[in-house]
Each structure stands twice: as structure tokens, then as C-alpha cells.
N, C-alpha and C positions, 0 to 999 in steps of 0.2 A: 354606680352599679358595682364596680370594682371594690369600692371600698366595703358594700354591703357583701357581697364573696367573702371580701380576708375576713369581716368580722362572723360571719356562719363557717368557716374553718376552723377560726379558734376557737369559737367557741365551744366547736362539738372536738377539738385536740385536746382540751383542757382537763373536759371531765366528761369521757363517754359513759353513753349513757344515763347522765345524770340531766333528768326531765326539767330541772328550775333553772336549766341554761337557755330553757328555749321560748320563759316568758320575755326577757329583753330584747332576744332573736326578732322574736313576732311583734314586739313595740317599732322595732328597726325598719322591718318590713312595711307594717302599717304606716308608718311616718314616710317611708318612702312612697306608699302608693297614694298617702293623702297628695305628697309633694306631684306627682304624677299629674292626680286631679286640676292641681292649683296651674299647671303645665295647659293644662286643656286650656282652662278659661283664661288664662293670658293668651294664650294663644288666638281665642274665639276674638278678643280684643283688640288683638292684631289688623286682622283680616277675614270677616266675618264670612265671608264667602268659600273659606275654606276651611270653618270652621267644622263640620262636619266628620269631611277627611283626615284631620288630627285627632280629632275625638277616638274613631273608630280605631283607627290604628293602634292609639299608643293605649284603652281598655284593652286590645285584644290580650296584647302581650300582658299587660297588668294584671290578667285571670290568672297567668303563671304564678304570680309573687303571690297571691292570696294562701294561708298557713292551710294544709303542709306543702312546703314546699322543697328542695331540691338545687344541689349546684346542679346539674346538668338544665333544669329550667332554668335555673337563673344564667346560663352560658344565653339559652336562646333568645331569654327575653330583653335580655342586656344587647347581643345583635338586631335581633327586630325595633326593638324603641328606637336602638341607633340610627338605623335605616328608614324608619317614618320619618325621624326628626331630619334628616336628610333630604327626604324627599319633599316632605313638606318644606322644607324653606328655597326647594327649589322652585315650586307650583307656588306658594306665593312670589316670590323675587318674578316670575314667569307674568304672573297674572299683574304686577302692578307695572311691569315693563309694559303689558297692553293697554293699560288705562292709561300710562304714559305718552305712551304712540297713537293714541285719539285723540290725546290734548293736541300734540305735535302735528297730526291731520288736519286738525281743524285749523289749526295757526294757520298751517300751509296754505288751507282752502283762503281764509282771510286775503293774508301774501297775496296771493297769485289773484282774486278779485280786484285786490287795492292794483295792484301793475296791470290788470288789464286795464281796466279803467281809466288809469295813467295812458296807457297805447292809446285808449280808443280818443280821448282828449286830442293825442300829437294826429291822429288820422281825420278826426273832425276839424282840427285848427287849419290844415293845409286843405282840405277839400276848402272849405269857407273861405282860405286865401288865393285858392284859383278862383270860385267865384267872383271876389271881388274884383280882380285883374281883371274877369271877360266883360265886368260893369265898367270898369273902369275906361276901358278900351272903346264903349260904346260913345262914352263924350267923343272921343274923335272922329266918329262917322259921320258923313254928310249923309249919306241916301236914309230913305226913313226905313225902306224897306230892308235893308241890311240891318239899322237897326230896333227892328221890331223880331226879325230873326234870330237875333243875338239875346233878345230879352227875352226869348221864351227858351233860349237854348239854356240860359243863365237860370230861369225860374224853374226848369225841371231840371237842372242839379241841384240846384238849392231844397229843390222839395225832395229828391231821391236821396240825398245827403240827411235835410231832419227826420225821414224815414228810416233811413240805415240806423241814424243814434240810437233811436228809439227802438228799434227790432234787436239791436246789441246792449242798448243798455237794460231791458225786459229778459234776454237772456239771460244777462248777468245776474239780473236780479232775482232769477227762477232757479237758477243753478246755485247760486249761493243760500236762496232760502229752502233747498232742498236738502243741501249739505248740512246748515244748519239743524233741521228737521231730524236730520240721519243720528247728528252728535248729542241732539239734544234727549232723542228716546234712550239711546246708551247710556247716560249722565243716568236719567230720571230710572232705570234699572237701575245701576249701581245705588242710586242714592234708596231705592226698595230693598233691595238686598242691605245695606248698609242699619238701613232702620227696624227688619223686624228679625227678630233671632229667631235663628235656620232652623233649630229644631221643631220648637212651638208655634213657629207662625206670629206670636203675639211681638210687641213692641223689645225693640235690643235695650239691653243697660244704657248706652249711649243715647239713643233717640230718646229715651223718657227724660235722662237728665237735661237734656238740654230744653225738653218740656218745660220742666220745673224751671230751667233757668229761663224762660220765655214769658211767666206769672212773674217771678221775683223780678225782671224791668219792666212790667208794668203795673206794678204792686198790687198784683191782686192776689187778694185770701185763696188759700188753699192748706189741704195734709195730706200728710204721704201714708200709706199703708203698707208694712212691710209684714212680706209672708213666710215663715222658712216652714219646710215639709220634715214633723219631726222624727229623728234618726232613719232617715232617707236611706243613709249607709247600709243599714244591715237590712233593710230591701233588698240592694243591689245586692247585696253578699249572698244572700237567702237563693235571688231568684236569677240574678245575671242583667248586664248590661242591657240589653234589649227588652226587656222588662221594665227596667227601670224609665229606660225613653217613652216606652211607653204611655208608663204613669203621667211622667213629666207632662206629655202632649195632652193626655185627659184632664189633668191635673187642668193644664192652660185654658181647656175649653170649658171646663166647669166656672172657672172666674171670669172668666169671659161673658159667659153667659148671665154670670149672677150682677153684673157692673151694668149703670147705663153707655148711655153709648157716647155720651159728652166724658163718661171716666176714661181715664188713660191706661191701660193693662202692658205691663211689660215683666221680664224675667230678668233678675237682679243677679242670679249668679246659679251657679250647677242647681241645685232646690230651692234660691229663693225668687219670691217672684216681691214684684211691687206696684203699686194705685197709686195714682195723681188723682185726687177728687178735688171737686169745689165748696165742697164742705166742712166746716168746720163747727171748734165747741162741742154741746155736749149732742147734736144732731149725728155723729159720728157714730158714736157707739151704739146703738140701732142697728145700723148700716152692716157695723164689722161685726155681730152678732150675726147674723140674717146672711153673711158671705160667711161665716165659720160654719153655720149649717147647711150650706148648701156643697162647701170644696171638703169638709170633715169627714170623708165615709169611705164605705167600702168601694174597690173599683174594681169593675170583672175587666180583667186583660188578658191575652194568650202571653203563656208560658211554653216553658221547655217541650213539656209532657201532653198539654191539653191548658183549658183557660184556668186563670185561678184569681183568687177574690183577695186583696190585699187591700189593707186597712189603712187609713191614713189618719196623720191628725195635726194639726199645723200650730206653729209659736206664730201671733199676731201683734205687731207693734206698732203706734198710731205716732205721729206728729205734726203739729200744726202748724204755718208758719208763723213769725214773728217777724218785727221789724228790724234790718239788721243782718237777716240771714243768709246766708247765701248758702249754695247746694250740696256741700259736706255739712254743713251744719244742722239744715233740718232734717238728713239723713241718719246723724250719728244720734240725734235723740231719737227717732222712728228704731232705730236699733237698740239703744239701751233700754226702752221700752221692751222690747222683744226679747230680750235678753232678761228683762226684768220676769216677762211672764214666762218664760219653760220655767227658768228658777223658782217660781212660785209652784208651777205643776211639779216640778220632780219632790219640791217639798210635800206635796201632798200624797205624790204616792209614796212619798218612802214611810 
């Protein structure tokens, strides 16, 4: 941020007023707000859970840097990004100390079951070695009736003793399986949160790939569909951040809805999204026709002013797996695909 300051002072020290200082200006700035962007989604990477709260923050400031902009914005925007980036890594550093302290919880609960159980062992042993001492004791009686005395006194410890075990070790076992119960919903939330991305609902980057890695060990066929939403950018710039989430979440639910439900729907990164299908060959291309017309159109969203109708139209890239592959690799071709086809469109319209 500093550095982007000294180079908007020279620049306008150099030669006032002269307007072709301020096309490299606005390359600087752009670069820096794409770098911003790239900030978010490492971030969401991090710690999905507070993925959100990063987001929101460090856009707010980022409307400041959008051309025309101002040292006096750029003082504020350069203190606010400081102060998310700040707080955010306080709230996460915060939230994995908790997830740490449930692990450590549970240890404990373990611990302290293992040592009871341990107690209850040395308090069953000695009860069991009085008993055998008042049996013992009985061989040396003459009278019968002292000892038929003795043996019922001996058989209602003995019985009041495997009753105790039993009412203490059904505790133990109810308290432990409840504790368990407790750690185990915490886990299985975290690990929801962990798998579907916060904004959309639909499946994290992380969770699908580890999808794909779950076919490639048991070899079975499959291709990836990668989606990007094209020049997403000057959406946002046109209409503002909150718009754009907007899209995104429509965006999710239209592919959602167009996918079966054996497909795997997840969002690949700020506009891209991606499919895990079980189809392959030339049965594909059908498929991604029939979802380009369904996710391709116009979406009514509220805007700033009142709702407004904004147009979409997306780069699709297909790859199949191969044997051999592993999960960068059928991606990077899903991608040069996708890359293959905008460059085919932008040749068309130029």
C-alpha cells in the first residue's frame, strides 16, 4: 500500500496534469485489487469458516482503490485492510484454539474414564478380597448355624458388590457415550462447514477434490467440468460487491439444479465453479450444452437503486480421466480446455 502511495505522488509530481500518467496509475491499482481478490480466496483456504468475514472486510475498503481514486482514500483504505487483516488472524488463531480445546476435552473425557475404571478395578479387587476372607473363615466354624449365617452374610456382599460394578461401570459407560455424542456433533459441524463454501451453499474447492481423489483409488471413470463466469469483473465494478454475491449464489443454484444428484456441484474459486460426473466420452457434450443453456442468461437480482437484470455467459472446459492421473492433472487439462474455448469466443467476436 505504501508503495502504491509513493508511485501516485510521482507520478502526478512528474508531469501535472498530464492524463497518460494515469493509464500505468490505474494498471497499479487494478493489479493491486486483483492481488486483494487473490487475498480473499487464500484466505477462504485457510479457514473456511471465516471465510466470509475476510471477504467482506478487505471489498469494503477495495471500493476505495477502484479509478478515480485519491491519496486521502488511499490513507484510509491502506488503515482499514490493515485492521481486517488484523483481526482476522486474530478470529481465526481464536477459532482453531477452540477446535483445539475440544480435541483436548475429549482426551481428557477418555483420561479420566480410563482412571476411573482403573479406581473402580482396585475397589472391586478389595471388596472381592474381604469376601473371600469371611469364606475363608467359615472352614473354621464348628456350629452349622454360625455357618450358614456367615454364608448369607458373604452371598449378599458378593451380590451387593456385582451390583455396584455393574451400576458403576453402566455409568461410566453412559457418561462416556454421551460425551462422545457431544464431540462427535462438533466434529461432524465443523467437518459441514469445512466441505461446503460459505457463500453458495454448494460443495468447497477442498471437498470436491478430495471427491476426485476418492474415484482415482478406486479407478473408476469419471470428468471434470470447469466453469468460469465470463468477465465477472466488470459485473462487480458496474454494480458493487453485493451484487456480485448475489449472482454467485443464483449462479450456484441454477447448476444445481441443472446437475443430477449423483453429480458433484462445487465452486472452484471467486467465479469458477466445477462438476464431478460419471460420464464420459462423447456422452458429455450433450450434458454441457443442456447446463450452458440452462446457467447462460439473464439473472433478475436487487441492486443498489431497485432490481436489475444482468447477463451472463460462461467459458466451459471438459476433462476426462485417464489412467495415470492424479488430481492436478485432470484439472490442468479441464482448464486448458476452458481456456481454449473463451479464446476461441473472443476470436469470434473480434
Amino acid at each position: 500500500m505504501i508503495s502504491l502511495k509513493q508511485y501516485l505522488d510521482g507520478t502526478s509530481s512528474r508531469v501535472p496534469g498530464n492524463t497518460t500518467d494515469r493509464s500505468p496509475c490505474t494498471e497499479v491499482v487494478e493489479a493491486y485489487l486483483a492481488t486483494l481478490t487473490q487475498m480473499c480466496e487464500s484466505g477462504s483456504n485457510i479457514c473456511r469458516a471465516r471465510e466470509q468475514q475476510l471477504k467482506r472486510g478487505i471489498m469494503h475498503f477495495a471500493e476505495m482503490l477502484r479509478p478515480p481514486t485519491s491519496e486521502p482514500l488511499l490513507r484510509v483504505a491502506e488503515m482499514g485492510i490493515r485492521e481486517v487483516l488484523q483481526k482476522w488472524s486474530k478470529d481465526v488463531e481464536s477459532y482453531y484454539d477452540e477446535k483445539a480445546a475440544d480435541v483436548r476435552d475429549m482426551l481428557l473425557v477418555v483420561s479420566r474414564t480410563v482412571e476411573s475404571l482403573g479406581n473402580k478395578d482396585d475397589r472391586i479387587a478389595q471388596s472381592i478380597d474381604c469376601i473371600t476372607k469371611q469364606l475363608t473363615s467359615i472352614a473354621g466354624l464348628e456350629d452349622v448355624s454360625r455357618i450358614r449365617v456367615s454364608l448369607e452374610a458373604s452371598a449378599r456382599d458378593l451380590k451387593g458388590a456385582v451390583e455396584k460394578i455393574h451400576a458403576e461401570g453402566r455409568a461410566l459407560i453412559d457418561h462416556l457415550r454421551a460425551e462422545v455424542s457431544t464431540y462427535q456433533t462438533r466434529l461432524e459441524s465443523a467437518e459441514r462447514i469445512s466441505s461446503r463454501d460459505a457463500l453458495t451453499g454448494i460443495g468447497s474447492r477442498h471437498w470436491v477434490e478430495g471427491r476426485i481423489q476418492e474415484r482415482i483409488h478406486s479407478e473408476a471413470l469419471f470428468s471434470i467440468v470447469l466453469i468460469d463466469i465470463d468477465e465477472f469483473h466488470r459485473v462487480v465494478e458496474a454494480h458493487g460487491n453485493l451484487v456480485g454475491d448475489l449472482l454467485l449464489k443464483e449462479f450456484a443454484r441454477e447448476l444445481r439444479s441443472a446437475c443430477r444428484f449423483t453429480d458433484v456441484v462445487g465452486r472452484w474459486g471467486n467465479d469458477e465453479f466445477m462438476l464431478l460426473l460419471d460420464d464420459v466420452g462423447e456422452e458429455i457434450k450433450p450434458k454441457v450444452e443442456r447446463l450452458r443453456a440452462t446457467i447462460c442468461r439473464k439473472y433478475h437480482v436487487p441492486g443498489r437503486s431497485g432490481y436489475v437484470n444482468v447477463p451472463l455467459k460462461a467459458s466451459i472446459g471438459v476433462a476426462s480421466y485417464q489412467d495415470g492421473d492424479d488430481v492436478h492433472a485432470v484439472l490442468e487439462r479441464a482448464d486448458l480446455d476452458m481456456c481454449r474455448e473463451r479464446a476461441r469466443e473472443l476470436d469470434k467476436s473480434a
